[in-house]
C-alpha positions in Angstrom: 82.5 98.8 127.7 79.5 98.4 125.2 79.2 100.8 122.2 76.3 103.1 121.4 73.9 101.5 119.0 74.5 103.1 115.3 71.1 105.2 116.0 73.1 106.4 119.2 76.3 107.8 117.3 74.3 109.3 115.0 72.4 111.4 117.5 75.8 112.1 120.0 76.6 114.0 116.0 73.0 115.9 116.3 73.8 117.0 119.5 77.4 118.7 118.9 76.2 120.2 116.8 73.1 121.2 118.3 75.3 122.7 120.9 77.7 124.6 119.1 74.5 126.6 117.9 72.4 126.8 120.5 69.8 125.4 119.2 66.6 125.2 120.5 65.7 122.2 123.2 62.2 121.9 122.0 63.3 121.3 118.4 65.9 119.0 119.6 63.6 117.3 121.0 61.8 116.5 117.8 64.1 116.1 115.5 66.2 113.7 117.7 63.6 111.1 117.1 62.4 109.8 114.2 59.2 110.4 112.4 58.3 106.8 111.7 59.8 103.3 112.0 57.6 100.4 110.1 58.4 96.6 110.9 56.9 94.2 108.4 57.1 90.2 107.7 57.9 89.7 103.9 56.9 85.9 103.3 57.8 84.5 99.7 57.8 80.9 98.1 61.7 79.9 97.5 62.4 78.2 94.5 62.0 75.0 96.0 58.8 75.6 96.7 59.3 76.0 100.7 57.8 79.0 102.4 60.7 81.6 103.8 59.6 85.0 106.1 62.1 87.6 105.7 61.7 90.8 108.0 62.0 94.4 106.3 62.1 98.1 107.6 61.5 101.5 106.3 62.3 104.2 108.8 60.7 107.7 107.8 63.1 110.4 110.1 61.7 114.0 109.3 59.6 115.1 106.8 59.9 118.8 107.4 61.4 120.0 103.6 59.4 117.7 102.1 58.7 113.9 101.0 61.4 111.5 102.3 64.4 110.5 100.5 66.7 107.2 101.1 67.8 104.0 99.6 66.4 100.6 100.2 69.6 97.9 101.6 69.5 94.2 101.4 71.8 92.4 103.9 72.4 90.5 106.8 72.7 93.0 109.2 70.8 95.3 108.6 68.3 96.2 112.0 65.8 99.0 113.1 68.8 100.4 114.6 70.3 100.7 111.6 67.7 102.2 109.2 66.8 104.9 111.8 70.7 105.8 111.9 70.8 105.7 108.4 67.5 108.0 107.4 68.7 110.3 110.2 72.3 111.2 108.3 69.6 111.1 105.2 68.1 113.9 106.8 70.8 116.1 107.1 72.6 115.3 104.4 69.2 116.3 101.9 69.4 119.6 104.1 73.1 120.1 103.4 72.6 120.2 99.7 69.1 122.6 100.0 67.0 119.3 98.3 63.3 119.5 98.6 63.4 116.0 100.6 63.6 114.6 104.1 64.8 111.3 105.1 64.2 107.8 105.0 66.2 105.1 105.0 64.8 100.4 104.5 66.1 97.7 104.4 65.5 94.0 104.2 67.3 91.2 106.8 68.6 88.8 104.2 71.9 87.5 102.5 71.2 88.1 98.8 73.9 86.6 97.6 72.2 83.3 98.5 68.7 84.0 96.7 68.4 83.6 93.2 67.0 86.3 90.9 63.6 85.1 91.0 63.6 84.9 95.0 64.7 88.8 95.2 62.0 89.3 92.8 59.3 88.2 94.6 60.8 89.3 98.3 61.1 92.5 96.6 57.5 92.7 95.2 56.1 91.5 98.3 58.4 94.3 100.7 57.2 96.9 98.3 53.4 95.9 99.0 54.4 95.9 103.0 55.3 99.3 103.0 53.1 100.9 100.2 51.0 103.0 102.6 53.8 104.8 103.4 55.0 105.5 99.8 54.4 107.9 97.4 55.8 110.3 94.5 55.1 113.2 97.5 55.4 110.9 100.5 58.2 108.5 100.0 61.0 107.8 97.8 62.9 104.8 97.8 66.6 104.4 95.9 69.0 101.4 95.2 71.9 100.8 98.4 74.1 98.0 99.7 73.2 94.9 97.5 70.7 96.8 95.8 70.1 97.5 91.6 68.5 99.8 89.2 66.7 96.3 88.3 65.7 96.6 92.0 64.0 99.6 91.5 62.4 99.1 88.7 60.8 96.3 90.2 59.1 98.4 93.1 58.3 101.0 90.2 56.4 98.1 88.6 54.1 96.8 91.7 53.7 100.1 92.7 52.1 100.9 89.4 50.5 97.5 89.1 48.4 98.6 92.4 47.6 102.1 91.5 46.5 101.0 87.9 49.0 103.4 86.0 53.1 103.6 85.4 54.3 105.9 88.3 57.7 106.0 87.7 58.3 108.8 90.0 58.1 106.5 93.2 61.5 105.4 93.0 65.0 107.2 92.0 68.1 104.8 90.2 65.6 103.2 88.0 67.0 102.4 84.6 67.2 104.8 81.8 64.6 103.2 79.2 61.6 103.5 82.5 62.8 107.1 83.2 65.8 106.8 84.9 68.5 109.8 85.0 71.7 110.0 82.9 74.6 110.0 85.0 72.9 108.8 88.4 74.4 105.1 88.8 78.0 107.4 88.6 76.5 110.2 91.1 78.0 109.3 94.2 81.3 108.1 93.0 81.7 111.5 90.9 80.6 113.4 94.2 83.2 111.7 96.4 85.7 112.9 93.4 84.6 116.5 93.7 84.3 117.2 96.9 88.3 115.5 97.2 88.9 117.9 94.1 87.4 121.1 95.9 89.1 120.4 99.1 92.6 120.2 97.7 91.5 123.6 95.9 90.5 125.7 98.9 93.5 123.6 100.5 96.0 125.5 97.9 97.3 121.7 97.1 97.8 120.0 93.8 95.8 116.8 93.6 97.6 115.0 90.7 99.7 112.7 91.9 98.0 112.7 95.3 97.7 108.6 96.4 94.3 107.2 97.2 93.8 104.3 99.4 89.8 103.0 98.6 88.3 100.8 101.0 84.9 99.2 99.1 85.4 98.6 95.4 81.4 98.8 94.7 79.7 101.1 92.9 80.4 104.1 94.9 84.3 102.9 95.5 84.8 101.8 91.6 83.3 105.3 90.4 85.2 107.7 92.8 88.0 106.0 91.8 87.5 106.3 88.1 87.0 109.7 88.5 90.3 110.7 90.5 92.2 108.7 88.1 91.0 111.3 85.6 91.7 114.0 88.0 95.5 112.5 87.9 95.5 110.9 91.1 97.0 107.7 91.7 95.0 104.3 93.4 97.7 102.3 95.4 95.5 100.2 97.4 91.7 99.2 97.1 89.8 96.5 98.8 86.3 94.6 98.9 85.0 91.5 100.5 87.4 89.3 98.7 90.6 90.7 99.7 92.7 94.0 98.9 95.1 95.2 96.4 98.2 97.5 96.8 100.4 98.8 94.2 102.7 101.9 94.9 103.0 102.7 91.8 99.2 103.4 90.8 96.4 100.4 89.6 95.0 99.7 86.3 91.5 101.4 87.9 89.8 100.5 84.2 91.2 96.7 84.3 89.6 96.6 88.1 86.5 97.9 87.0 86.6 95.7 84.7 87.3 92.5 87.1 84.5 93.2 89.2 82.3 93.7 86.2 83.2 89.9 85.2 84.3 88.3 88.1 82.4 90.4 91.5 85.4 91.0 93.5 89.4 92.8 93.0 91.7 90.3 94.0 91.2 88.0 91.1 93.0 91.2 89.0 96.6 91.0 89.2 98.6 92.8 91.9 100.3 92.3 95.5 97.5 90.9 98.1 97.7 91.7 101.3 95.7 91.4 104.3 91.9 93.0 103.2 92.0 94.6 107.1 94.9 96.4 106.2 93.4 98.6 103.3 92.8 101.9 106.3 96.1 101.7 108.0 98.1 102.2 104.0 100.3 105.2 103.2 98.2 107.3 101.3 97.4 111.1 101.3 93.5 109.9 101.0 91.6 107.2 102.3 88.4 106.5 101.2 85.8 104.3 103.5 83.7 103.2 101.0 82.3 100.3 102.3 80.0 100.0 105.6 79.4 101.8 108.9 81.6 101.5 111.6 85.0 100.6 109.9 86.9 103.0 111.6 86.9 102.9 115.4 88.8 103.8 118.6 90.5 100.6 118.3 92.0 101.4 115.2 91.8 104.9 114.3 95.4 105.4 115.8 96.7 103.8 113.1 95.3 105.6 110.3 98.2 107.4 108.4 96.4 109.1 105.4 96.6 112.8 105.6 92.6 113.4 105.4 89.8 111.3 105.2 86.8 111.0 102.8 83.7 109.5 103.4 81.9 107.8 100.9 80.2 105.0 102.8 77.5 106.4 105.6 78.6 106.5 109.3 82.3 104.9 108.5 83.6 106.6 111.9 82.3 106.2 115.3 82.3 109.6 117.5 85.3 107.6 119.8 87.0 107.2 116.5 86.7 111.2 115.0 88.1 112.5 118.5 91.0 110.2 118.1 91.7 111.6 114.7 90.7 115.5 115.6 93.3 115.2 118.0 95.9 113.7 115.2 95.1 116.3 112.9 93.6 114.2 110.5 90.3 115.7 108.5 87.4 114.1 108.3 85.2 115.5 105.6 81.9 113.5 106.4 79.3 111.2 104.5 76.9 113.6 104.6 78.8 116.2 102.3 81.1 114.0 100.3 78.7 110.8 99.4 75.8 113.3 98.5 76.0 112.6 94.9 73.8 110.2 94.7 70.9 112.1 96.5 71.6 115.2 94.3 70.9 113.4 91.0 68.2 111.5 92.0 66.2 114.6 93.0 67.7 115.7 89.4 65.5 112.1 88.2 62.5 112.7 90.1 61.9 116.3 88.4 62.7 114.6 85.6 60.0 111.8 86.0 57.8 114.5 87.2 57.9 116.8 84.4 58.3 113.9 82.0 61.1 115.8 80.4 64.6 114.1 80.1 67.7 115.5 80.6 71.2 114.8 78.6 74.6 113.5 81.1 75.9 117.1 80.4 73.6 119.0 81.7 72.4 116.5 84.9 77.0 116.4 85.5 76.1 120.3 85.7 73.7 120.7 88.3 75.4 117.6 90.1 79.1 119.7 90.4 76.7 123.1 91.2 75.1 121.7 94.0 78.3 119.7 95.7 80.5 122.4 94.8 77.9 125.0 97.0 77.5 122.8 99.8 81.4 122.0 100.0 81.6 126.1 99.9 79.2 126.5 103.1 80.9 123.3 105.4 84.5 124.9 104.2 83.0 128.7 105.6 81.2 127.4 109.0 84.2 125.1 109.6 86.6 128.5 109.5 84.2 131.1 111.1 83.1 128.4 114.0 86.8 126.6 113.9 84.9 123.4 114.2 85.5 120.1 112.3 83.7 119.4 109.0 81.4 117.1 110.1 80.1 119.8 112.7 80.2 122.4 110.1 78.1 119.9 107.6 75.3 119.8 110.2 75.4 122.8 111.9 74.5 124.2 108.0 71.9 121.2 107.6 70.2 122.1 111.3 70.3 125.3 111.1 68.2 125.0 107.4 65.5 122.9 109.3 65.2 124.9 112.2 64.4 127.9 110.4 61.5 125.4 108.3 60.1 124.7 111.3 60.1 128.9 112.4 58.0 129.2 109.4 56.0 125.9 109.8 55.1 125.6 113.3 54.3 122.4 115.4 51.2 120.9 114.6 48.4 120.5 116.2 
């Protein structure tokens, strides 16, 4: 049996949704398609002076609350299918948390681990000029993703302005702090995984401290959530990344791993029991964590998750096959689109910022950050009572039902 394309699952979600609520077919029918998908070639020089074409794509989904929102990816696999999947959950996870955005998600089909600086430099520069007629401070607004950097960012910022003849630094989000990045963005996400596990054990009645954490992905978003729970009294026992996985029953140094991939890129060159890096999702732990790509939990393994509820920091971790499996174990999935929102949330925070040219300190951006996930955790927890549906249909039902009622007001043009 093949699988649905990524683009695929992500609509069989729409439309659970979309039936739980009735929602109306004509609207279905436009927001189950994308706005706008751009292809472009992206030829640089290499280093050794041969001429190399990469292929990049920036996938515009809905526009309806406003300019689109998502982050730019730079790996392997990335495909059309992908980025349209992506910008979709982009969508509705900018309506979830009330943002002033739509979605958009790019990318770039490349290994960058096998470019030097320069090379993503100038494959960067030359993406951004690709897909410039599509970008804008009110049109589009790209962020850092998989394999992507505040340095990243800053160079888009740069030949954006460099075309328009003045500093724009409103056209990107996750840009560093000294060209008018945000305080507290490149910890968003990871501190937004950490409170949405924090409010969930509150409206559970349970005590998180002590609670185990099992962490698939040891990035950015991985290394942060895990900071932050550590804080929250939790213990790690297992983490993993492309290198291998680490397990320790008794809790891991979280600061001495952060500080490993800091130095060295990867865990398993910290101390600690290895084991199989597969094995990170099947771990006793009350929480697991997918914090790495899409897809990672499936029918063909989601049997043999034993965490008591699952967070989802990575985008589209679990297939549909996969959360029907789990429903049915009574295992929670509280999805991407709620508990990864972190990010978005503060850099909307930057772009008022950049917009306004007034600059915010950590305190206050950590405020609004905990207002916003702590509202939208509120609304999935009430729809997923009232409906008795599972979090990820609560999550969009809330983010549908907000666009539907745009478009009431909006109409269909022409």
């Amino acid at each position: 049996m093949i699988e649905d394309s990524l683009a695929e699952k992500a609509k069989k979600q729409l439309y659970k949704a979309a039936l739980e609520i009735n929602l109306d077919p004509n609207l279905l029918k436009i927001i189950e398609k994308p706005m706008r998908v751009l292809k472009v070639s992206i030829p640089i020089k290499l280093d050794n002076g041969r001429t190399k074409t990469f292929t990049g794509f920036r996938c515009q989904y809905n526009n309806a609350k406003g300019p689109t929102k998502g982050g730019v990816r730079y790996h392997p696999n990335v495909s059309e299918d992908e980025v349209i999947a992506l910008a979709a959950w982009m969508t509705w996870k900018c309506s979830l948390l009330d943002l002033p955005y739509g979605g958009a998600k790019g990318g770039v089909i490349c290994n960058p681990t096998e470019l030097s600086e320069s090379e993503l430099e100038r494959m960067t520069r030359r993406y951004t000029c690709e897909i410039m007629p599509i970008l804008g401070p009110h049109i589009d607004i790209p962020a850092p993703d998989v394999y992507t950097t505040s340095k990243t960012m800053a160079w888009i910022m740069d030949t954006f302005s460099q075309f328009k003849g003045y500093t724009e630094p409103s056209i990107v989000t996750g840009k560093p702090e000294i060209l008018g990045g945000s305080k507290g963005r490149k910890e968003a996400t990871g501190h937004g995984v950490a409170l949405t596990i924090r409010e969930y054990y509150k409206a559970m009645n349970q005590k998180l401290e002590g609670a185990t954490v099992a962490i698939q992905g040891f990035g950015n978003v991985g290394g942060y959530a895990a900071l932050f729970l550590s804080k929250m009294g939790t213990k790690i026992v297992a983490v993993s990344d492309y290198s291998g996985c680490l397990v320790d029953d008794n809790g891991l140094d979280v600061q001495g791993l952060l500080d490993c991939v800091e130095k060295h890129a990867c865990v398993i060159k910290h101390p600690g029991k290895r084991i199989d890096r597969d094995e990170l999702l099947f771990q006793e732990a009350d929480i697991l964590i997918p914090a790495a790509l899409e897809n990672q939990i499936h029918k063909n393994n989601a049997d043999k998750i034993k965490a008591k509820v699952i967070f989802e920091a990575a985008n589209g971790p679990t297939t549909p096959e996969a959360d029907e499996i789990l429903e049915k174990r009574n295992i929670p999935v509280m999805p991407d689109i709620l508990t990864n929102a972190g990010g978005v949330v503060v850099s909307h925070l930057e772009w008022v910022q950049a917009m306004s040219g007034l600059y915010w300190e950590e305190e206050q951006v950590n405020f609004e950050l905990e207002r916003k996930m702590v509202k939208a955790f509120n609304t999935v927890w009430q729809i997923h009572n009232q409906r008795d549906v599972t979090f990820r249909c609560a999550a969009y039902i809330a983010a549908i039902e907000r666009i539907a009622e745009i478009y009431s007001y909006r109409g269909l043009f022409p």
